[in-house]
N, C-alpha and C positions, 0 to 999 in steps of 0.2 A: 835426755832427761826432760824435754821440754816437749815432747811430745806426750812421754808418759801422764806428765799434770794436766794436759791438755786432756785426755782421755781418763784423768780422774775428775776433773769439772764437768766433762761430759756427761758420764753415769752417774756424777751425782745431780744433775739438772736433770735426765730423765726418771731418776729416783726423786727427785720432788714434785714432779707431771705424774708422774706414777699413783705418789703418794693421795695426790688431790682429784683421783680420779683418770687419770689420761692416760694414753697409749705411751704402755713401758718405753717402746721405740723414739718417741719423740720426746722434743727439747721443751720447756718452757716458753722459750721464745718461740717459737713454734707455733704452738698455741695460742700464745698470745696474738701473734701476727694474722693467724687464722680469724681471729673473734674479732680484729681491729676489720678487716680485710673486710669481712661480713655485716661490719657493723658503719658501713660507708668511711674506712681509715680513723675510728676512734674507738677508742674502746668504753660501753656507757658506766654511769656510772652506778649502777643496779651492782657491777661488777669490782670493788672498790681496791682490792688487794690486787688481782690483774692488773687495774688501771695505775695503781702505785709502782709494781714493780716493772709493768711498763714504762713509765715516767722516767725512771731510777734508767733502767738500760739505753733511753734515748738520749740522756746525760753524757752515756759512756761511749756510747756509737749511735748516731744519729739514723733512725728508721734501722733499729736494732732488729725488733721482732717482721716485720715485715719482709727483712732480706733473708732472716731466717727459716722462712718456712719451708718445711718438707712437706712437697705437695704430694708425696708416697706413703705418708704415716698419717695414724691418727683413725685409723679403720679398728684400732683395741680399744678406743676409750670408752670406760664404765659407763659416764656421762654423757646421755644420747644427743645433747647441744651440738657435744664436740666432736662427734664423728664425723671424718672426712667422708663426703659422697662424692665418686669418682667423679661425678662430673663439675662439682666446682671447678669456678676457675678463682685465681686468687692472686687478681691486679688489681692495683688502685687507677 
């Protein structure tokens, strides 16, 4: 059973990445960790709802979006910001 929720949090986390533009395959945190990553570990504040619900998951697990990232995703996003180019790298 606890697997199951676990995988219903999941798709619906990539269903709200999805929704705001980003690669169906990838997580929110995800993305987030990405933009924070690129953006010297902060995320600005031009970006204000990222930066919130970042805030909010570092609350819950500290450097939440950052140990998240799928450095394999992110090549479908609508939004040409967030497209992963293979050759990033993505350490602070």
């Amino acid at each position: 059973m606890g697997k199951w929720i676990f995988n219903i949090l999941v798709s619906i986390d990539q269903l709200g990445n999805t929704v705001f533009f980003g690669d169906p395959d990838e997580t929110i945190s995800s993305r987030l960790g990405k933009i924070k990553v690129k953006n010297g570990g902060v995320i600005p504040w031009s970006k204000p709802l990222a930066k919130t619900i970042d805030y909010f998951l570092d609350q819950v697990d500290e450097n939440h979006s950052i140990d998240s990232i799928e450095k394999d995703e992110g090549k479908n996003a609508l939004y040409e910001t967030d497209k992963n180019k293979s050759n990033e790298s993505y350490t602070i």
